[in-house]
KEVEXLO-117432 format. One record per residue: residue in one letter; y, z, x of N, C-alpha, C, O in turn. Coordinates in steps of 0.1 Angstrom, whole numbers. Last residue first. Layout:
residues N
+--------+-------+-------+-------+-------+-------+-------+-------+-------+-------+-------+-------+-------+
| residu |   n_v |   n_w |   n_u |  ca_v |  ca_w |  ca_u |   c_v |   c_w |   c_u |   o_v |   o_w |   o_u |
+--------+-------+-------+-------+-------+-------+-------+-------+-------+-------+-------+-------+-------+
|      a |     Y |     Z |     X |     Y |     Z |     X |     Y |     Z |     X |     Y |     Z |     X |
...
+--------+-------+-------+-------+-------+-------+-------+-------+-------+-------+-------+-------+-------+
END
This chain:
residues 160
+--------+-------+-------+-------+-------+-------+-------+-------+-------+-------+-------+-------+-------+
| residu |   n_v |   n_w |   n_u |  ca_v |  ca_w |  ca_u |   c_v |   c_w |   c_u |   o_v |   o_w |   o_u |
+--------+-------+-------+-------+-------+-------+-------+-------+-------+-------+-------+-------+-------+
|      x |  -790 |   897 |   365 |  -802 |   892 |   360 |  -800 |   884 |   353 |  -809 |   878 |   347 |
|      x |  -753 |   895 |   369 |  -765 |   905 |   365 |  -775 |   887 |   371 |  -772 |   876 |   375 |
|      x |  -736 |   881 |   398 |  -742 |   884 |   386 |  -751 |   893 |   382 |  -757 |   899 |   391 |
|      x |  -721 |   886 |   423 |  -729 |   895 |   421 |  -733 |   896 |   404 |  -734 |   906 |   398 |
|      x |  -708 |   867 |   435 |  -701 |   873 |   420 |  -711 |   885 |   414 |  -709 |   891 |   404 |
|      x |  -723 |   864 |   455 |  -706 |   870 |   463 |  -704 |   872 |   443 |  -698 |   883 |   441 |
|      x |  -753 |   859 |   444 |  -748 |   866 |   457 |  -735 |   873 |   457 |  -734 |   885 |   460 |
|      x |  -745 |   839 |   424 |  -751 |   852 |   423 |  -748 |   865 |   433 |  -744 |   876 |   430 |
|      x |  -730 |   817 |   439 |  -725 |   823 |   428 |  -735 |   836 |   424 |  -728 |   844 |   418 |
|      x |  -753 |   813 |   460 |  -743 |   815 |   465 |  -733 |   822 |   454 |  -728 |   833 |   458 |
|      x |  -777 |   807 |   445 |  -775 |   817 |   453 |  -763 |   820 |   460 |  -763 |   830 |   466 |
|      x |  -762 |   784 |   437 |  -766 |   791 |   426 |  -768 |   807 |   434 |  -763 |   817 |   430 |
|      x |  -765 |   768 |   457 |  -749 |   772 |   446 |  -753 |   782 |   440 |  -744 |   791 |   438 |
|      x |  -792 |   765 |   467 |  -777 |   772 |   474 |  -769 |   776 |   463 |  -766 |   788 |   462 |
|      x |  -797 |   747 |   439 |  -803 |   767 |   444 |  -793 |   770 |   451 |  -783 |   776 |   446 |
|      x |  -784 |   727 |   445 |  -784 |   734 |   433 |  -789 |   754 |   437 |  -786 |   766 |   437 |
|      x |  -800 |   715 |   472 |  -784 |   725 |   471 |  -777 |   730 |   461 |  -767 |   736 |   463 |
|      x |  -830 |   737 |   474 |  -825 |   726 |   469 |  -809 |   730 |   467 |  -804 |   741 |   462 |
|      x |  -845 |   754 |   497 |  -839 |   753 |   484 |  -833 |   743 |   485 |  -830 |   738 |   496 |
|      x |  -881 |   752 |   508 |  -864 |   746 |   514 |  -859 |   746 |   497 |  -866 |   742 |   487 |
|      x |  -903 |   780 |   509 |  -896 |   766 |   501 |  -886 |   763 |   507 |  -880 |   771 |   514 |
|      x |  -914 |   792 |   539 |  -903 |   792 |   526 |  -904 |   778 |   519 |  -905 |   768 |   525 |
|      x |  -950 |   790 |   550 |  -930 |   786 |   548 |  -927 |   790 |   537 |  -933 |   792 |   527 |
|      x |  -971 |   788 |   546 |  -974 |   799 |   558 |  -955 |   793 |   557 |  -949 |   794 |   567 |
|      x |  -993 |   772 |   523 |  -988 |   764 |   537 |  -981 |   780 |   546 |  -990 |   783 |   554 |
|      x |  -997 |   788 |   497 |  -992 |   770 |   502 |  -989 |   765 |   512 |  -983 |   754 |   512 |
|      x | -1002 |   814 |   509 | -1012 |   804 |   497 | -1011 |   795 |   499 | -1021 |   788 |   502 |
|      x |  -977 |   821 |   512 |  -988 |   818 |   520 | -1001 |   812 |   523 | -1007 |   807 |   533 |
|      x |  -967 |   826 |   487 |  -962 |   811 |   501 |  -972 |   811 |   508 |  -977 |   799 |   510 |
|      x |  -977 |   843 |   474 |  -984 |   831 |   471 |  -977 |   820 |   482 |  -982 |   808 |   484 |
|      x |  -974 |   865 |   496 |  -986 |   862 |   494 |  -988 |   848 |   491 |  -995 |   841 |   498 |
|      x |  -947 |   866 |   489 |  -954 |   862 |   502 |  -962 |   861 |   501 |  -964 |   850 |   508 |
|      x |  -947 |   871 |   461 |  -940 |   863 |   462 |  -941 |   854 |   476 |  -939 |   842 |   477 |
|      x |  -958 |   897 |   462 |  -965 |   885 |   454 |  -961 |   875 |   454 |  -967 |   866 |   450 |
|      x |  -942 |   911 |   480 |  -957 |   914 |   486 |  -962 |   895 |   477 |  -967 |   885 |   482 |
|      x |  -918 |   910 |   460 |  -919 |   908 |   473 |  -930 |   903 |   477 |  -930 |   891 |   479 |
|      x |  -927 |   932 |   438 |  -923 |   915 |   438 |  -923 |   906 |   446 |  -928 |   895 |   443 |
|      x |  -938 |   954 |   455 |  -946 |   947 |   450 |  -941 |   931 |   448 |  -946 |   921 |   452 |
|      x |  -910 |   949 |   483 |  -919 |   959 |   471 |  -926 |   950 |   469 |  -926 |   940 |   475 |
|      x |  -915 |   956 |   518 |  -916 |   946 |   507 |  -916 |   958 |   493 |  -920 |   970 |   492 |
|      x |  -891 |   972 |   536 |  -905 |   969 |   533 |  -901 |   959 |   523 |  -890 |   955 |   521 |
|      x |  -867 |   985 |   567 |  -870 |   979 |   552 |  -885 |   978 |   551 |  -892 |   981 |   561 |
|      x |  -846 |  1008 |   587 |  -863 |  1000 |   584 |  -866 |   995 |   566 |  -866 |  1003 |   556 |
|      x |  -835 |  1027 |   590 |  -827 |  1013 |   593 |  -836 |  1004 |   586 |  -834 |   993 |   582 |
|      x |  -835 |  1054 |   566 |  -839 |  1051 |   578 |  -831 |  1035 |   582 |  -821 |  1032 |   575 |
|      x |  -822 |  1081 |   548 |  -827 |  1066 |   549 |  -828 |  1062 |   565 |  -821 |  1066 |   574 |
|      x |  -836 |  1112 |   556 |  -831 |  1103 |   546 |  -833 |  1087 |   554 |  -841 |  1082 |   562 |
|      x |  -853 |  1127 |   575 |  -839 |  1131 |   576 |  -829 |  1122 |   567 |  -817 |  1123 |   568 |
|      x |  -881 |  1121 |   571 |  -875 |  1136 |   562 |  -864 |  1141 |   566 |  -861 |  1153 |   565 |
|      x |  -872 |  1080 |   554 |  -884 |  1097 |   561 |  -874 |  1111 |   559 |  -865 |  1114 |   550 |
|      x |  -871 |  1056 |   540 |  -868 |  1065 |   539 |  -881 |  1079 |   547 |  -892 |  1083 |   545 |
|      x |  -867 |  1018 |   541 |  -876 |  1029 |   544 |  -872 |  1047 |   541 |  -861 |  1043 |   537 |
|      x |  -860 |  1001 |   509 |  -856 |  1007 |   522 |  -860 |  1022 |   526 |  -858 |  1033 |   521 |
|      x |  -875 |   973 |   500 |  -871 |   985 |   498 |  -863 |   994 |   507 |  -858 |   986 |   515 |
|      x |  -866 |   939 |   485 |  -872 |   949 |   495 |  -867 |   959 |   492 |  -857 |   960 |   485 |
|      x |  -867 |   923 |   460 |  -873 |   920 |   471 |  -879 |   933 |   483 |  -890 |   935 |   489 |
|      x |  -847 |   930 |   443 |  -863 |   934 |   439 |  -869 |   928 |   451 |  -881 |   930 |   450 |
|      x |  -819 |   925 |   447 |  -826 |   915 |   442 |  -841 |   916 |   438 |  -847 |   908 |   431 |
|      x |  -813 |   942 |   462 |  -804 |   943 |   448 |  -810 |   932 |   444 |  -805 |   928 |   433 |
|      x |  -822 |   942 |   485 |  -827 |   949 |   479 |  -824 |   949 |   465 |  -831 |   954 |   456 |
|      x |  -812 |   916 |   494 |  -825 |   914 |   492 |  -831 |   926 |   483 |  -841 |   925 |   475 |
|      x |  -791 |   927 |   502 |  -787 |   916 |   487 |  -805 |   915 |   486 |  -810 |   914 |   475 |
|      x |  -799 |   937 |   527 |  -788 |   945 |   515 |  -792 |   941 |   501 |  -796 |   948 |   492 |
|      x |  -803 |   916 |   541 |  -816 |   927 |   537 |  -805 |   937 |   519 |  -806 |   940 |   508 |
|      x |  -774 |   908 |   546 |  -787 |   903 |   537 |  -799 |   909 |   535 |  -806 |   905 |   525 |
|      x |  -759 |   929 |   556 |  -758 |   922 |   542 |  -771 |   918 |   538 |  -778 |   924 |   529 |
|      x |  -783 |   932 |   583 |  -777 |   943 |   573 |  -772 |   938 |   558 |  -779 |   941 |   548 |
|      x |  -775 |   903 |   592 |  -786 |   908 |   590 |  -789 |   925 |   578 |  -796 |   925 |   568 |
|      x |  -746 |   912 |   596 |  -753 |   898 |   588 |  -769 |   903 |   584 |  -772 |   905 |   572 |
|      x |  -747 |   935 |   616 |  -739 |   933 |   603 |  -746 |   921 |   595 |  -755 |   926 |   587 |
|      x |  -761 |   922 |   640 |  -765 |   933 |   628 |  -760 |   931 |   614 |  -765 |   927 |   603 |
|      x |  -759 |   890 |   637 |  -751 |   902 |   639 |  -761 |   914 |   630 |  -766 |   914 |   619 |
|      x |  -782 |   863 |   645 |  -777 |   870 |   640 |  -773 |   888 |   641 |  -781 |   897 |   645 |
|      x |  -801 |   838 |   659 |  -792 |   851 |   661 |  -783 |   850 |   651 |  -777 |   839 |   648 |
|      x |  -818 |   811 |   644 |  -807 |   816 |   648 |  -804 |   831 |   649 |  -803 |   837 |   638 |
|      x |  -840 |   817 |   624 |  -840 |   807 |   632 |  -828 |   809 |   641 |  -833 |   804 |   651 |
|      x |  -859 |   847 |   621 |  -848 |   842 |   619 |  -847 |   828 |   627 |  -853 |   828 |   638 |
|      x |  -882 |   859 |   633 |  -877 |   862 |   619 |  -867 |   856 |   613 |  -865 |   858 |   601 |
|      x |  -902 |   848 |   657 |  -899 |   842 |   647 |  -893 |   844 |   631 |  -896 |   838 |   621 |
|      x |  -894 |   867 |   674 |  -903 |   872 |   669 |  -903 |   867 |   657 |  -902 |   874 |   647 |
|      x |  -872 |   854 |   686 |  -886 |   857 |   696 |  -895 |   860 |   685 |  -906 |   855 |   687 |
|      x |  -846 |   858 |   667 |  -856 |   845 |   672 |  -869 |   843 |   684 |  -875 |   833 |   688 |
|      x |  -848 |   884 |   668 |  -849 |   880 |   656 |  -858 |   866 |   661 |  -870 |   863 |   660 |
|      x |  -837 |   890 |   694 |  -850 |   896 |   692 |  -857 |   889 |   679 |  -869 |   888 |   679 |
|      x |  -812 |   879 |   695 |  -825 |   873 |   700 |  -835 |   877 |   696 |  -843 |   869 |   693 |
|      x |  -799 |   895 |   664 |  -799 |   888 |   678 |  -810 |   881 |   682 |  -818 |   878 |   674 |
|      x |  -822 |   914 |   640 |  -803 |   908 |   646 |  -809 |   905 |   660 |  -819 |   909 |   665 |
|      x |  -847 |   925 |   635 |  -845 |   906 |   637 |  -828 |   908 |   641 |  -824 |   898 |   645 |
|      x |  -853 |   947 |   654 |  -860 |   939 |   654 |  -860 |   922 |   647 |  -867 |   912 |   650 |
|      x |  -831 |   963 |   640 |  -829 |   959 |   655 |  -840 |   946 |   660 |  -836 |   937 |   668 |
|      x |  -835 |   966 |   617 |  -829 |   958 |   617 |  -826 |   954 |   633 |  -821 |   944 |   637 |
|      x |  -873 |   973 |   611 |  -860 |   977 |   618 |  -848 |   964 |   621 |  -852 |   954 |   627 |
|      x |  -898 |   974 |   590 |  -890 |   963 |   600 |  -877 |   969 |   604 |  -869 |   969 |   594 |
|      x |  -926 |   988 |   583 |  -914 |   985 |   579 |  -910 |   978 |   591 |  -918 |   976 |   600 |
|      x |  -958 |   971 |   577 |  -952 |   983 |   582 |  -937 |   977 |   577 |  -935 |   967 |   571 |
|      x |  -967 |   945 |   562 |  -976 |   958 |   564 |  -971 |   965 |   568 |  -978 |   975 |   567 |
|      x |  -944 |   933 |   546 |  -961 |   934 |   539 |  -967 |   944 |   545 |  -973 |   952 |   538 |
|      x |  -932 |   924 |   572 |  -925 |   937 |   562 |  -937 |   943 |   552 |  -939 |   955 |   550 |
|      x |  -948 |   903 |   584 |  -945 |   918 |   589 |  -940 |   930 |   579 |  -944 |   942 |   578 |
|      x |  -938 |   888 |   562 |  -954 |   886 |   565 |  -954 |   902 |   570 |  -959 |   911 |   564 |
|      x |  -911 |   880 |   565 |  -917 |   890 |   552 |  -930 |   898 |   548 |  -934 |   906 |   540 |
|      x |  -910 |   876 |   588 |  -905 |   884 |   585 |  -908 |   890 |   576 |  -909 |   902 |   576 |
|      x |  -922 |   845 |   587 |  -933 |   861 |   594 |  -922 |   872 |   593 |  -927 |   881 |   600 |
|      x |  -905 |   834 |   566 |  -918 |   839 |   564 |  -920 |   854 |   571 |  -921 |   866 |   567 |
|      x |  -871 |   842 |   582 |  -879 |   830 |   578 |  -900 |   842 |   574 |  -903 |   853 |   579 |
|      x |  -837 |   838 |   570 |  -848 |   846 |   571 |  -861 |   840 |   572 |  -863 |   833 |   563 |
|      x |  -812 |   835 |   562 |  -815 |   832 |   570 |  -825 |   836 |   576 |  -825 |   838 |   589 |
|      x |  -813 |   832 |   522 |  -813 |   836 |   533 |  -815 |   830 |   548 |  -819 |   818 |   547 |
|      x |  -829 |   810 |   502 |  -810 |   808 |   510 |  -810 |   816 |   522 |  -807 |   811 |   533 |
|      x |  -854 |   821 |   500 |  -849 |   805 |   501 |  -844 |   806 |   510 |  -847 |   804 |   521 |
|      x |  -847 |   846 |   486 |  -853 |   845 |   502 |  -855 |   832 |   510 |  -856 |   831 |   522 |
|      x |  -833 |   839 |   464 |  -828 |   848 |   475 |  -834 |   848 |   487 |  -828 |   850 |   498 |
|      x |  -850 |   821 |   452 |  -837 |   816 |   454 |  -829 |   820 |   470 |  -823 |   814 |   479 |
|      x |  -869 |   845 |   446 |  -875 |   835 |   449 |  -865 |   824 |   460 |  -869 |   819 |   471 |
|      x |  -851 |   855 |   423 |  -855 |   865 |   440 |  -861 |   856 |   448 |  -859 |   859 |   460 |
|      x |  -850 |   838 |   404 |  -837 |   849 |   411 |  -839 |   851 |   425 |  -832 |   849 |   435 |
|      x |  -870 |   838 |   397 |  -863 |   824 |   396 |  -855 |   828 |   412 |  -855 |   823 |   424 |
|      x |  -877 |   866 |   390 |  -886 |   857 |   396 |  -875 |   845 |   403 |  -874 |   845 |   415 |
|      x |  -857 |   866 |   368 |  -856 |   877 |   380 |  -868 |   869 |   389 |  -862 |   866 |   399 |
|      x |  -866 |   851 |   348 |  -855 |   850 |   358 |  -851 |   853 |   368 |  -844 |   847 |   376 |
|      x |  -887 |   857 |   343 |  -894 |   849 |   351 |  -876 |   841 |   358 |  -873 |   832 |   366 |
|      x |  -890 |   894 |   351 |  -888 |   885 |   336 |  -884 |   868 |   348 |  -880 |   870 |   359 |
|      x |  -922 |   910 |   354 |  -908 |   906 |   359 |  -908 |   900 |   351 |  -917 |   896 |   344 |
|      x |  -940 |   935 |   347 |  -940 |   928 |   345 |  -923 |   923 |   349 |  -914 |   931 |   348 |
|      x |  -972 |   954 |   361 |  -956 |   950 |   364 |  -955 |   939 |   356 |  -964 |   931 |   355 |
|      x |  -996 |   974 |   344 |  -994 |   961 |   347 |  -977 |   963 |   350 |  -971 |   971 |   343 |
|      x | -1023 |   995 |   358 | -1010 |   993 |   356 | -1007 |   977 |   356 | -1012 |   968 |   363 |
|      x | -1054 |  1005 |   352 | -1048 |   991 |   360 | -1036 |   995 |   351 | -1037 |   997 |   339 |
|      x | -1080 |  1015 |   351 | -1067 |  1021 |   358 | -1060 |  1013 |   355 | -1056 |  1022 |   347 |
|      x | -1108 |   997 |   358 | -1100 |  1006 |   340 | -1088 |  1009 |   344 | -1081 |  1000 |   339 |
|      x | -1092 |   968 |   370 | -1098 |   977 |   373 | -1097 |   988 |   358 | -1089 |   986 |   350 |
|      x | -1092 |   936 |   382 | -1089 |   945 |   372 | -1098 |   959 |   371 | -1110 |   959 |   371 |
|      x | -1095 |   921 |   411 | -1103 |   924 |   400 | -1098 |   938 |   392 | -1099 |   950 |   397 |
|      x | -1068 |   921 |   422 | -1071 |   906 |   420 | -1085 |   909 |   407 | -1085 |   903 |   397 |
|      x | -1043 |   942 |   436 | -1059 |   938 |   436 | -1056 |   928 |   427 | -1045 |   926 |   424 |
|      x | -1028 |   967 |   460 | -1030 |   953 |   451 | -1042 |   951 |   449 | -1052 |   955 |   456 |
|      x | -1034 |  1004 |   451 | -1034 |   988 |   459 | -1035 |   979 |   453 | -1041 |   979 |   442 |
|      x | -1021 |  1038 |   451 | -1018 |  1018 |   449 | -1024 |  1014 |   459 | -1022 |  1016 |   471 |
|      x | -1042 |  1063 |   451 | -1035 |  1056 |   458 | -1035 |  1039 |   451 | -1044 |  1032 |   448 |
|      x | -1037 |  1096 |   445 | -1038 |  1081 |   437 | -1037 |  1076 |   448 | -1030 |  1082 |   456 |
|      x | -1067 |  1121 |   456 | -1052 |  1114 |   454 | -1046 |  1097 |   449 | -1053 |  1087 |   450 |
|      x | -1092 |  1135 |   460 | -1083 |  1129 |   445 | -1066 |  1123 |   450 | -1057 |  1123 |   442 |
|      x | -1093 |  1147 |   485 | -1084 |  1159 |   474 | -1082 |  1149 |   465 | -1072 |  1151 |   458 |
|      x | -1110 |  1128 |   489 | -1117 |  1140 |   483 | -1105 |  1146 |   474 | -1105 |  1149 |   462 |
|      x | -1098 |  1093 |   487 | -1097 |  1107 |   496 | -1103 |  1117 |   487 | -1100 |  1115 |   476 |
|      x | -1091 |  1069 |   470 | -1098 |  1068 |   483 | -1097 |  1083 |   492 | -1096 |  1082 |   504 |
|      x | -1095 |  1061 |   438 | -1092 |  1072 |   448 | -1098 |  1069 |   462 | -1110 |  1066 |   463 |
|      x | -1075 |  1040 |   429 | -1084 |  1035 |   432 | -1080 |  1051 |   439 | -1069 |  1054 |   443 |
|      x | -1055 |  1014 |   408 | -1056 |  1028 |   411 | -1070 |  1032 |   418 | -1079 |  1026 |   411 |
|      x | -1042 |   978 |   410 | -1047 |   989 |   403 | -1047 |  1002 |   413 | -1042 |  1002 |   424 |
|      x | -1015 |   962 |   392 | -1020 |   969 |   406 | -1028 |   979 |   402 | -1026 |   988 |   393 |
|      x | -1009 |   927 |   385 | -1018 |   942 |   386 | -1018 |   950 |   396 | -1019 |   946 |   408 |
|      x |  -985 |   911 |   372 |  -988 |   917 |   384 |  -999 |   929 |   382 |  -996 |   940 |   377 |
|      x |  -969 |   887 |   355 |  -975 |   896 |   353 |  -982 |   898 |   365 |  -985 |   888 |   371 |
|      x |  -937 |   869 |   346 |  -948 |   873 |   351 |  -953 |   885 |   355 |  -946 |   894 |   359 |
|      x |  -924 |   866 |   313 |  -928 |   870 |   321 |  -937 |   868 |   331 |  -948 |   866 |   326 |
|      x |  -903 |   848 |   285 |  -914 |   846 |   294 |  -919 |   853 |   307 |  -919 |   844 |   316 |
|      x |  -892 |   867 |   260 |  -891 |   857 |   272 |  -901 |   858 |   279 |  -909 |   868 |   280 |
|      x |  -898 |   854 |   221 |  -901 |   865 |   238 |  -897 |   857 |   247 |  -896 |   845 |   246 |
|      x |  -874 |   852 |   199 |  -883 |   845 |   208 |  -885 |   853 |   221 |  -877 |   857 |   228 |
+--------+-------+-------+-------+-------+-------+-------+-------+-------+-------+-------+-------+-------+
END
């Protein structure tokens, strides 16, 4: 029996003389067109993770177009620039971007002295904010079945 996936286009599109590829999301299919496909666990999964987190929308809204520095949500800074509802420790903030990456949610920025502090969205991510956005501009509120469930995934670190 297949499992059930969701499906993501991105197509290819030159925008510069030297020819260079460049990704962008898109919505009209293109000849180029790469498909992602997630297994609708890992969906279930990552969906859960950004739920439970202490993290709220315009966090992920920001991460969509430049990266985010963890200085920019630990502590006050987090609750001024509506990324968090409560201060939080770097450290805290650090775990959970952490578990966000081990979950397909975000990336972590990297320039030409190695990894940087600064996170992004990946594609899973970008489709996952998008369609909140789609419904109102919030997280879902998880249900305390979800908590458990993100709570036993998270610290037992299940697979997929």
């Amino acid at each position: 029996m297949a499992r059930p996936v969701l499906r993501y286009n991105y197509g290819m599109a030159s925008h510069s003389p030297l020819n260079f590829l460049t990704f962008a999301m898109t919505s009209i299919p293109s000849q180029n067109t790469q498909l992602t496909q997630y297994p609708t666990r890992s969906v279930h999964r990552a969906q859960r993770a950004m739920c439970c987190l202490p993290f709220q929308l315009p966090l992920f809204v920001a991460m969509r177009c430049s990266s985010v520095s963890i200085g920019a949500i630990a502590n006050q800074t987090g609750i001024e620039l509506h990324y968090t509802k409560r201060p939080l420790s770097e450290l805290a903030v650090e775990s959970g971007l952490m578990w966000l990456i081990q979950v397909g949610i975000l990336r972590r920025e990297v320039d030409g002295q190695g990894i940087t502090d600064s996170f992004r969205l990946t594609p899973l991510g970008r489709y996952l904010v998008e369609k909140w956005i789609s419904q109102g501009d919030t997280l879902p509120h998880p249900s305390p079945l979800d908590r458990i469930s993100h709570l036993l995934n998270r610290w037992l670190r299940l697979p997929v």
